[in-house]
py3Dmol code that shows the C-alpha trace and the ligand (Angstrom):
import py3Dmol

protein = """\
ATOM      1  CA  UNK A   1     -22.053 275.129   7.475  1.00  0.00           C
ATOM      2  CA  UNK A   2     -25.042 277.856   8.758  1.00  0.00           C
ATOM      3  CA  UNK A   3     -26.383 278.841   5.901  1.00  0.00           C
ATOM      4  CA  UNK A   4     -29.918 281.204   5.789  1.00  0.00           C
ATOM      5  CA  UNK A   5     -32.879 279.755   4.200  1.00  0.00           C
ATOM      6  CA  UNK A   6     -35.731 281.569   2.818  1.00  0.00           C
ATOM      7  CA  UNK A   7     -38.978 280.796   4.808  1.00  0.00           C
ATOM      8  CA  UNK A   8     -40.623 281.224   1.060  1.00  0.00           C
ATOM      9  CA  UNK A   9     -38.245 278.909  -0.612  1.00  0.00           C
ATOM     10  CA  UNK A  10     -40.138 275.741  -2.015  1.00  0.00           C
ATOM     11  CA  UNK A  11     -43.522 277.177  -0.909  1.00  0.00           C
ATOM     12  CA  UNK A  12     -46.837 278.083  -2.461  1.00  0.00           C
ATOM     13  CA  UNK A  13     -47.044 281.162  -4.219  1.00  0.00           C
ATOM     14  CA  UNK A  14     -49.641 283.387  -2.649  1.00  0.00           C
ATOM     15  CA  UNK A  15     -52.442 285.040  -5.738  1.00  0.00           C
ATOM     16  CA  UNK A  16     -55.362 286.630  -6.588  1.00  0.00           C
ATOM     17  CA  UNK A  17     -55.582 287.974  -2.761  1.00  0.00           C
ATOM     18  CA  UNK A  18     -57.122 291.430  -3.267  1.00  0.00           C
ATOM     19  CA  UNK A  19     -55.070 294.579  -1.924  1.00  0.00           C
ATOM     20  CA  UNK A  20     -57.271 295.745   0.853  1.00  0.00           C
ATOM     21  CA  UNK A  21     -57.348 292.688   2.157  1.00  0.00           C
ATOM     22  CA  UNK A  22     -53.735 292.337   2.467  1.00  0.00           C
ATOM     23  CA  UNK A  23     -53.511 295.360   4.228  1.00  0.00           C
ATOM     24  CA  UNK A  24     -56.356 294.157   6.601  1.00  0.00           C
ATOM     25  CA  UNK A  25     -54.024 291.674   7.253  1.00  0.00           C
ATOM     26  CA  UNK A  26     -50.786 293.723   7.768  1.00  0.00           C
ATOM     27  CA  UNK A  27     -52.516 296.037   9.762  1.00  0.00           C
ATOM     28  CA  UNK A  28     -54.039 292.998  11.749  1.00  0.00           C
ATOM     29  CA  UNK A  29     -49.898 291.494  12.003  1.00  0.00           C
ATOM     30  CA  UNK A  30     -48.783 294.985  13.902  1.00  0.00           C
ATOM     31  CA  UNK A  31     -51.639 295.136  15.798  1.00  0.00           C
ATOM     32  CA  UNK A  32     -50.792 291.758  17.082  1.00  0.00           C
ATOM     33  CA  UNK A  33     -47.582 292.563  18.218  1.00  0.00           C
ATOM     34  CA  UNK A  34     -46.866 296.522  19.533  1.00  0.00           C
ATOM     35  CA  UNK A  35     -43.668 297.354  20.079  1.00  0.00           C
ATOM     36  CA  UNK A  36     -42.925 293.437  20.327  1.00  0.00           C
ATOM     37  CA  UNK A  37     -38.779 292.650  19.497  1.00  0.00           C
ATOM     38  CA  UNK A  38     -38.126 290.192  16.907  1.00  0.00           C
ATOM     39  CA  UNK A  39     -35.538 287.972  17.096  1.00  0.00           C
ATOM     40  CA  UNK A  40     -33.494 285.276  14.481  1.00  0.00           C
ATOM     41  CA  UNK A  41     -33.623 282.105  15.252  1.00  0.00           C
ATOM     42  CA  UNK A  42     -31.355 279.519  13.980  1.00  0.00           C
ATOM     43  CA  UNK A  43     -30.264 276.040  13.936  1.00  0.00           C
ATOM     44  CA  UNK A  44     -29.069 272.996  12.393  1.00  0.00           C
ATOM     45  CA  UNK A  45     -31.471 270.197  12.130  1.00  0.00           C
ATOM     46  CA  UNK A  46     -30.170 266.102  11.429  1.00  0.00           C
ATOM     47  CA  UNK A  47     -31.905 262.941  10.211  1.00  0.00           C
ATOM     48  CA  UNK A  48     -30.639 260.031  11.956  1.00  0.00           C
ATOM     49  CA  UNK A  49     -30.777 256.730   9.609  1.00  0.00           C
ATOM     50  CA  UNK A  50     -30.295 253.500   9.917  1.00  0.00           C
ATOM     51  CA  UNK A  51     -26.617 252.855  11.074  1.00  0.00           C
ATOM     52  CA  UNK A  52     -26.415 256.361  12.668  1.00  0.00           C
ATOM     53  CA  UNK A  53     -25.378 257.771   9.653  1.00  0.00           C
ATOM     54  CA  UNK A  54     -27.055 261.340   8.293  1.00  0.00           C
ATOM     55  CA  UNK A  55     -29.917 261.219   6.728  1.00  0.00           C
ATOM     56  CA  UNK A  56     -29.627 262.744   3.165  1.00  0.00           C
ATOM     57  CA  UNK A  57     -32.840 264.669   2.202  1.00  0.00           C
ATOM     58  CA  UNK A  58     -32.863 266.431   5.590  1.00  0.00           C
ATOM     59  CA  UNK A  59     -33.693 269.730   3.323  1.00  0.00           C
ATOM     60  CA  UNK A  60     -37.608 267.762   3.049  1.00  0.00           C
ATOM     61  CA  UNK A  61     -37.841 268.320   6.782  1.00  0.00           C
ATOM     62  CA  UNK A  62     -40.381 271.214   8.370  1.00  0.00           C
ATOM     63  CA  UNK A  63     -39.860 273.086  11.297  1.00  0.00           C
ATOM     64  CA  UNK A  64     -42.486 274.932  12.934  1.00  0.00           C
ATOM     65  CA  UNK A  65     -43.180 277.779  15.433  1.00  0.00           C
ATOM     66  CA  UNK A  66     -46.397 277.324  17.062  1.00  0.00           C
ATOM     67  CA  UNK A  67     -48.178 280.031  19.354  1.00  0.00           C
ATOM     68  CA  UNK A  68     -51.401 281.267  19.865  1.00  0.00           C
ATOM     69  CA  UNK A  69     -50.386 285.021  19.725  1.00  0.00           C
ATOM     70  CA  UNK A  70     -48.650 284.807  16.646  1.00  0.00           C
ATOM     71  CA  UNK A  71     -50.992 285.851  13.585  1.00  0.00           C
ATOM     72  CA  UNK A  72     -52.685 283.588  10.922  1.00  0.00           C
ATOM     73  CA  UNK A  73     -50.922 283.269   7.933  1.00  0.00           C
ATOM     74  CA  UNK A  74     -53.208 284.483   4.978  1.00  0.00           C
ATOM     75  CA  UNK A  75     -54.527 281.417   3.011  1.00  0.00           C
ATOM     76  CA  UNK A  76     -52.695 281.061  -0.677  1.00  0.00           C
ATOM     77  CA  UNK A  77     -53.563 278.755  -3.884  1.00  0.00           C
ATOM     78  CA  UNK A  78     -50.729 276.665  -5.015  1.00  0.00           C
ATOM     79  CA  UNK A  79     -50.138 273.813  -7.326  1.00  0.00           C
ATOM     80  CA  UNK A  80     -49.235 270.322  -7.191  1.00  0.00           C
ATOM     81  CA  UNK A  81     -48.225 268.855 -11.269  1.00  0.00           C
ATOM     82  CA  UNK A  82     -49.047 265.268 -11.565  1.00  0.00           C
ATOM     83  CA  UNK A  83     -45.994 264.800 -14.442  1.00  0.00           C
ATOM     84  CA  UNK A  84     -44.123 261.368 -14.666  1.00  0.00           C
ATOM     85  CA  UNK A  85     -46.242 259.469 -12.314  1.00  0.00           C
ATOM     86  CA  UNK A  86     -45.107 261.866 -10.022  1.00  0.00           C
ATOM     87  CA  UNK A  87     -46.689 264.134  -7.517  1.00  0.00           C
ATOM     88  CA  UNK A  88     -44.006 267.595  -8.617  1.00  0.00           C
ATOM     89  CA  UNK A  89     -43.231 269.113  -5.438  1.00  0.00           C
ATOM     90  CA  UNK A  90     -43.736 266.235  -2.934  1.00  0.00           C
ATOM     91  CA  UNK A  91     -43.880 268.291   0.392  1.00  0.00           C
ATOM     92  CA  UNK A  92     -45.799 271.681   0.437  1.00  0.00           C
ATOM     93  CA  UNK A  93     -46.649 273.887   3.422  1.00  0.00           C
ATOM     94  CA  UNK A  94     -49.671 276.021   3.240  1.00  0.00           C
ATOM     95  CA  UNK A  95     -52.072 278.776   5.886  1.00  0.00           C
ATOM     96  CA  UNK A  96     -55.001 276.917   6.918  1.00  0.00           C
ATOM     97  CA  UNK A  97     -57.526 277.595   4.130  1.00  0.00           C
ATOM     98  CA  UNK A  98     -55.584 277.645   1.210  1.00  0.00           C
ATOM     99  CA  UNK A  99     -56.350 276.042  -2.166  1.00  0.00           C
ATOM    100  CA  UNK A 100     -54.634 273.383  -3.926  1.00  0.00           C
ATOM    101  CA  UNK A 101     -55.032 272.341  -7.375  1.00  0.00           C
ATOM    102  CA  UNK A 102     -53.562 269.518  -9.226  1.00  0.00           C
ATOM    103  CA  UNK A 103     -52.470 270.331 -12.905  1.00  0.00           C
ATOM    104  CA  UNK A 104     -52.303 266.991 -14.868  1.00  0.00           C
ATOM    105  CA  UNK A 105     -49.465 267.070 -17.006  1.00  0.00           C
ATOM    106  CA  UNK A 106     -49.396 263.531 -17.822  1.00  0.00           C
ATOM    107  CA  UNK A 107     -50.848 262.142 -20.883  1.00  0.00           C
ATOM    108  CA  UNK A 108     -52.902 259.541 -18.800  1.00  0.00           C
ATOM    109  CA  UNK A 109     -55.432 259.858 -16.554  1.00  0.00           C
ATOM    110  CA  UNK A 110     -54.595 260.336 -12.480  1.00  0.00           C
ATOM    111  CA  UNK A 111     -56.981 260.475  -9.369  1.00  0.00           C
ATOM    112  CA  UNK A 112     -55.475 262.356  -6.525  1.00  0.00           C
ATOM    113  CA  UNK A 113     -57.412 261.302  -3.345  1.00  0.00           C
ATOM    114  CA  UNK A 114     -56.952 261.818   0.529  1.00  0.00           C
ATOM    115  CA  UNK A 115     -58.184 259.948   2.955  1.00  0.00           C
ATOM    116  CA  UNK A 116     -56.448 262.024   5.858  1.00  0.00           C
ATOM    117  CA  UNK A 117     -58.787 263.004   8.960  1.00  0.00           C
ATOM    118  CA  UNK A 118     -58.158 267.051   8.445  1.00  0.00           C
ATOM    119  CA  UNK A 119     -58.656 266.995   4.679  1.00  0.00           C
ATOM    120  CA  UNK A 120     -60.016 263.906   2.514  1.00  0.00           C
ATOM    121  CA  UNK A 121     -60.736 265.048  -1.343  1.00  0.00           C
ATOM    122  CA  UNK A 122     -61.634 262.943  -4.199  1.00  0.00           C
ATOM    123  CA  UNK A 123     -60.846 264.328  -7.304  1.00  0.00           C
ATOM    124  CA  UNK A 124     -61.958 261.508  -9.689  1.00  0.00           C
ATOM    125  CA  UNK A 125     -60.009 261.045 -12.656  1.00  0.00           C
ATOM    126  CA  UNK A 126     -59.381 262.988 -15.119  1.00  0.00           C
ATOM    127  CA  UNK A 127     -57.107 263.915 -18.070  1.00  0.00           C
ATOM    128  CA  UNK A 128     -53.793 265.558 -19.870  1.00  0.00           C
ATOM    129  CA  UNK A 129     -54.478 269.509 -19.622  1.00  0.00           C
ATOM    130  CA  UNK A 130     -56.851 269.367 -16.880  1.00  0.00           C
ATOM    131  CA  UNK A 131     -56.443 271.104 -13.564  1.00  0.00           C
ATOM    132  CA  UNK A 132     -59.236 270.030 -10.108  1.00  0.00           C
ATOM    133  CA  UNK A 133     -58.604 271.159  -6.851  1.00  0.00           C
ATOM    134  CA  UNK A 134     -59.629 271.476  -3.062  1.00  0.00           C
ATOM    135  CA  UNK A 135     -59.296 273.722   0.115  1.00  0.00           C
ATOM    136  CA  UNK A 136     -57.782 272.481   3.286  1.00  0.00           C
ATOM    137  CA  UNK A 137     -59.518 274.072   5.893  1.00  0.00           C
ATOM    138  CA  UNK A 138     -57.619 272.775   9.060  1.00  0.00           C
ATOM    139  CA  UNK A 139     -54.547 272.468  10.159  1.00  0.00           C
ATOM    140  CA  UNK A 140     -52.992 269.196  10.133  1.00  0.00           C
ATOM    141  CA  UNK A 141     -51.048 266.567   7.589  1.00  0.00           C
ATOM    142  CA  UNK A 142     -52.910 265.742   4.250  1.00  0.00           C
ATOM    143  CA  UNK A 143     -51.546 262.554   2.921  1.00  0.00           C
ATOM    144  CA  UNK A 144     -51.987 262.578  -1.003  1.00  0.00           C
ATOM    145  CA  UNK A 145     -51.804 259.839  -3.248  1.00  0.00           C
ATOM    146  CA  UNK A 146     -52.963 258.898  -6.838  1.00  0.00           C
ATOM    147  CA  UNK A 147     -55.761 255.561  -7.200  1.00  0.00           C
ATOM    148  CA  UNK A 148     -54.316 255.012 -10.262  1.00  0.00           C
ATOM    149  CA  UNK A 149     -50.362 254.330  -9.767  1.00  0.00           C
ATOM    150  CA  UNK A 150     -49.245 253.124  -5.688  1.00  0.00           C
ATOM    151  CA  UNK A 151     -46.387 254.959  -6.282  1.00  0.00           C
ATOM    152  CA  UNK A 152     -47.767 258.746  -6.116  1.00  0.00           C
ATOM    153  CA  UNK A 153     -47.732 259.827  -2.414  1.00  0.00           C
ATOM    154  CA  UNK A 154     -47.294 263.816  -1.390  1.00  0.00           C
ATOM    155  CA  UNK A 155     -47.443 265.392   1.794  1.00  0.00           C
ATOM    156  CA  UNK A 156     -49.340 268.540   2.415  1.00  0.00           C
ATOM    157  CA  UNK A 157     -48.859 270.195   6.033  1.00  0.00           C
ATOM    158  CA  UNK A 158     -51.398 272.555   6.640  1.00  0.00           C
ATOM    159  CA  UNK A 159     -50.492 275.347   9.356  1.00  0.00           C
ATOM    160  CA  UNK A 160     -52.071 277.061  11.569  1.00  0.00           C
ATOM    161  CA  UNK A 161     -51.129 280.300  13.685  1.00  0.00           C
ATOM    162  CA  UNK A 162     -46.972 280.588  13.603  1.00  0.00           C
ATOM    163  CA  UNK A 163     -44.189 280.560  11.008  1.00  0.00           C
ATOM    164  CA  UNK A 164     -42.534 277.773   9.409  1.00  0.00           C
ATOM    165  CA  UNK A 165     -39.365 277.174   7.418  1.00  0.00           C
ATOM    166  CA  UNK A 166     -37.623 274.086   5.769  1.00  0.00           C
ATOM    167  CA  UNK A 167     -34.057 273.368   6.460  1.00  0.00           C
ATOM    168  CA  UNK A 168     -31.247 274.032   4.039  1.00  0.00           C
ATOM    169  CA  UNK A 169     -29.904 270.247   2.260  1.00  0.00           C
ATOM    170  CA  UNK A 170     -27.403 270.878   5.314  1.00  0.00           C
ATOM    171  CA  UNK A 171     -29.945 271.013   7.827  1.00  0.00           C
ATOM    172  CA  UNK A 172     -29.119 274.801   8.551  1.00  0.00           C
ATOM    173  CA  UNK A 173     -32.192 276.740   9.357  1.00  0.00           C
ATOM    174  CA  UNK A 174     -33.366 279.877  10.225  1.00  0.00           C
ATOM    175  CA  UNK A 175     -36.723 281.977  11.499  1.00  0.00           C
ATOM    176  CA  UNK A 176     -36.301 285.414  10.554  1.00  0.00           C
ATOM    177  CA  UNK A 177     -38.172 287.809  12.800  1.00  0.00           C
ATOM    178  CA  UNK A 178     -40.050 286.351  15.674  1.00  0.00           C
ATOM    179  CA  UNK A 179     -41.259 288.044  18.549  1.00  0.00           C
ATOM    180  CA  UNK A 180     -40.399 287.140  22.230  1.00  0.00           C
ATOM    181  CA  UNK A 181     -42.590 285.053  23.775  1.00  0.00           C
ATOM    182  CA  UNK A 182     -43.471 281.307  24.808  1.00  0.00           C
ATOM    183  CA  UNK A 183     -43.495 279.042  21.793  1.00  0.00           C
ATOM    184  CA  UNK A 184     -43.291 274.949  20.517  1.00  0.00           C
ATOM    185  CA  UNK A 185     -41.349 274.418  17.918  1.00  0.00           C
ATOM    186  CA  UNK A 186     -42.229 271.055  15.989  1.00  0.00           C
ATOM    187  CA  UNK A 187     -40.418 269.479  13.870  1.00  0.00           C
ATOM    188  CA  UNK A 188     -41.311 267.096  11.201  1.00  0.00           C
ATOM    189  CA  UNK A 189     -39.409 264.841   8.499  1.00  0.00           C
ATOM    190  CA  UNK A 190     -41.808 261.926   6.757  1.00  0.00           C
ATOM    191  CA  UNK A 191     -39.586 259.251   7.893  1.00  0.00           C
ATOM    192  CA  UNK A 192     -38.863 260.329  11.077  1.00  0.00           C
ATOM    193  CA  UNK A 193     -41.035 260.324  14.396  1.00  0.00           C
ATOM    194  CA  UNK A 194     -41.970 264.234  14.821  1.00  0.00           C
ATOM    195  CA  UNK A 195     -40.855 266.334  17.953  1.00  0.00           C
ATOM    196  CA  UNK A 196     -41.993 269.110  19.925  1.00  0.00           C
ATOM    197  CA  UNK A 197     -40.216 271.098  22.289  1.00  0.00           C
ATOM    198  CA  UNK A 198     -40.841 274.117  24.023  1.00  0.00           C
ATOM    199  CA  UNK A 199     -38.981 277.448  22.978  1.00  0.00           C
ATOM    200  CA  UNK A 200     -38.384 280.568  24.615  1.00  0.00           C
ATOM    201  CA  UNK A 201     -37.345 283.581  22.642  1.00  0.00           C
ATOM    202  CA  UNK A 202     -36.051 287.006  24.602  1.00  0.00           C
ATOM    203  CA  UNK A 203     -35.706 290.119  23.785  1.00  0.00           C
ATOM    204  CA  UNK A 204     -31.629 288.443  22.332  1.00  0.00           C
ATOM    205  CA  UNK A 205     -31.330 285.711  19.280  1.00  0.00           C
ATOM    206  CA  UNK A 206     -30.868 282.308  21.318  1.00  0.00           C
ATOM    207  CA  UNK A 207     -27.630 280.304  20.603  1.00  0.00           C
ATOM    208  CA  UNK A 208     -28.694 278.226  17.194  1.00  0.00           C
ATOM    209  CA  UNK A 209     -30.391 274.811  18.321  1.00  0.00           C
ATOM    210  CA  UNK A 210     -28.753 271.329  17.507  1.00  0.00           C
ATOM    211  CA  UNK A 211     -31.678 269.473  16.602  1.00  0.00           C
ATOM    212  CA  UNK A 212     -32.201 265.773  15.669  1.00  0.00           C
ATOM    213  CA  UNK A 213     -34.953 263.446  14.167  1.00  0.00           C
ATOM    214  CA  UNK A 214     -34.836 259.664  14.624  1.00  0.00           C
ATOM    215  CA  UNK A 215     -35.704 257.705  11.162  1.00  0.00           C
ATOM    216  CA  UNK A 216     -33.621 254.457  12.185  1.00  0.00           C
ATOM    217  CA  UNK A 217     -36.730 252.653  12.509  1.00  0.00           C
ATOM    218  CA  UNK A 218     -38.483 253.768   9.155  1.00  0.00           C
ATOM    219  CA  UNK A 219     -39.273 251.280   6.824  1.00  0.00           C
ATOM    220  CA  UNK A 220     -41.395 252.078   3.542  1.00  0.00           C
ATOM    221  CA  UNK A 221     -45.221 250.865   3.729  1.00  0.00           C
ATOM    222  CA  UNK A 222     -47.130 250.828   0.573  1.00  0.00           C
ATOM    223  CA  UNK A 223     -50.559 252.708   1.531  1.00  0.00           C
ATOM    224  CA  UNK A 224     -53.972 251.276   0.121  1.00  0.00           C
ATOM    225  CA  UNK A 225     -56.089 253.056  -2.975  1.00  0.00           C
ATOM    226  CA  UNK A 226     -58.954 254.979  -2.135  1.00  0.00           C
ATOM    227  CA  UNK A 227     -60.949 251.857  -0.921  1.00  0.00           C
ATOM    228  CA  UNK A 228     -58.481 250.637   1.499  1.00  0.00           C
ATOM    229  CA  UNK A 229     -57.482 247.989  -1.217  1.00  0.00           C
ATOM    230  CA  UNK A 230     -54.191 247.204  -1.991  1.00  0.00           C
ATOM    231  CA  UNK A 231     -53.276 247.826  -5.471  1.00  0.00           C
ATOM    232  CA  UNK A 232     -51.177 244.607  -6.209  1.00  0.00           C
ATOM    233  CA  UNK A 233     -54.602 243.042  -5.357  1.00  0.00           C
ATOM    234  CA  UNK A 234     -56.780 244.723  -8.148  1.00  0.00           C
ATOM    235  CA  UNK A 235     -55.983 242.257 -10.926  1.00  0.00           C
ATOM    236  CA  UNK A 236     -54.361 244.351 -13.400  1.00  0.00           C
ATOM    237  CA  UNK A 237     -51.162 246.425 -13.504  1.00  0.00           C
ATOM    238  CA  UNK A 238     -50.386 249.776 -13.423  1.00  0.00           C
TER     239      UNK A 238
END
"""
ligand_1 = """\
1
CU
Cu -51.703 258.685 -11.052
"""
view = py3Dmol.view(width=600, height=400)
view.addModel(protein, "pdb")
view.setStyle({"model": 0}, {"cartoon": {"style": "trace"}})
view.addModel(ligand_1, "xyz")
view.setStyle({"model": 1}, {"stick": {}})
view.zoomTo()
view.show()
C-alpha cells in the first residue's frame, strides 16, 4: 500500500525564473544547511467520513513541513483554466509570491474573486481566450470562487518556508530529503478540520506516521458572491 509520491506531482510549474537567480537560490539552499543529513519521511494519511468509513479523495489532502530554518521555496507562475464551469485543478500549492493566472476557456464570461484575508483579487469579468491574474504574497489559504456560477470554488494554499507534498489516492506519502531538526507538520484536507503536530527528524528515517483527518462533521455550505450575497437571491439564474 506505501507507494512514493512526487512532491511536484499536481503542482505549479515553475517559468521564466532567470538562471542566476536560480543558482542564487541553490547556493542560498546549501548554505542553509552544511553538512545537514536528510532524511525520508513517510506515511499514510486517512479521511475519516461520516460513518467511519474512508474518505475517498484523500489524494486532495496537503501535508506540510513547517520550520523556520528550512529555505523559501522560489515563487512560480501557474495556471488555473476556468473550462466547464469549473475551476481545472481545484487545489494548488504554491511559494509565497507566486503568480496565478486564470485562462478562460469557457465560451462565457467568469469572474474569479477572493475574498480571503491573505489574498483577496478581483478579476472582473471577462471572456473566452482571455487570461488575468494575481500574486499571492503571503502565506495562507486563498479561497477562489467565480461571481458568476456558485458552483466554482478552488483552493489555493500558499506556503511559506518548508516542503510540502500531497498524498497518493491511498493516502501514502512521502518527504524526500529533509534535514534533521525540529519541525510541525500540518496537515490539511478541505473537509476536514486541519492538524498540527510536532515532528522530530534524526539523523535515521522515522517509522512512517499513521495519520488521520476528521471530516465526519463536514457538511457543504454554499459561500456568498463577491458582495456577501447569496446567489439564489440575485433574481436570475445562472
Ligand atoms: Cu464562472
Amino acid at each position: 500500500m506505501w507507494l512514493t509520491v512526487s512532491r511536484s506531482a499536481g503542482y505549479a510549474t515553475p517559468v521564466r525564473i532567470p538562471p542566476l537567480l536560480r543558482l542564487a537560490a541553490l547556493i542560498g539552499c546549501l548554505a542553509a544547511q552544511p553538512g545537514v543529513a536528510q532524511v525520508a519521511v513517510s506515511g499514510r494519511l486517512t479521511i475519516l467520513d461520516r460513518g467511519d468509513r474512508p474518505g475517498q479523495d484523500v489524494g486532495n489532502a496537503v501535508l506540510w513541513l513547517e520550520s523556520p530554518t528550512l529555505p523559501a521555496a522560489m515563487p512560480v507562475e501557474t495556471r488555473i483554466v476556468t473550462e466547464g464551469k469549473q475551476f481545472v485543478p481545484r487545489i494548488v500549492v504554491v511559494p509565497a509570491g507566486s503568480t496565478v493566472r486564470f485562462p478562460n476557456n469557457d465560451p462565457f464570461n467568469h469572474n474569479v474573486f477572493s475574498l480571503s484575508e491573505q489574498g483577496s483579487f478581483d478579476l472582473g469579468l471577462y471572456g473566452r481566450g482571455e487570461e488575468k491574474g494575481t500574486v499571492l504574497a503571503h502565506p495562507g489559504l486563498v479561497q477562489v470562487y467565480c461571481n458568476v456560477h456558485a458552483q466554482m470554488s478552488a483552493v489555493i494554499l500558499v506556503r511559506g518556508n518548508g516542503q510540502w507534498v500531497r498524498p497518493g489516492s491511498d493516502g501514502s506519502f512521502r518527504f524526500s530529503d529533509v534535514p534533521a531538526g525540529d519541525y510541525t507538520l500540518h496537515v490539511w484536507h478541505e473537509r476536514a478540520q486541519p492538524v498540527s503536530q510536532p515532528l522530530r527528524v534524526g539523523a535515521a528515517a522515522p517509522a512512517p506516521l499513521a495519520l488521520t483527518l476528521d471530516a465526519r462533521r463536514w457538511r457543504f455550505v454554499q459561500h456568498k458572491d463577491k458582495t456577501g450575497r447569496a446567489y439564489s437571491d440575485r433574481g436570475r439564474r445562472y
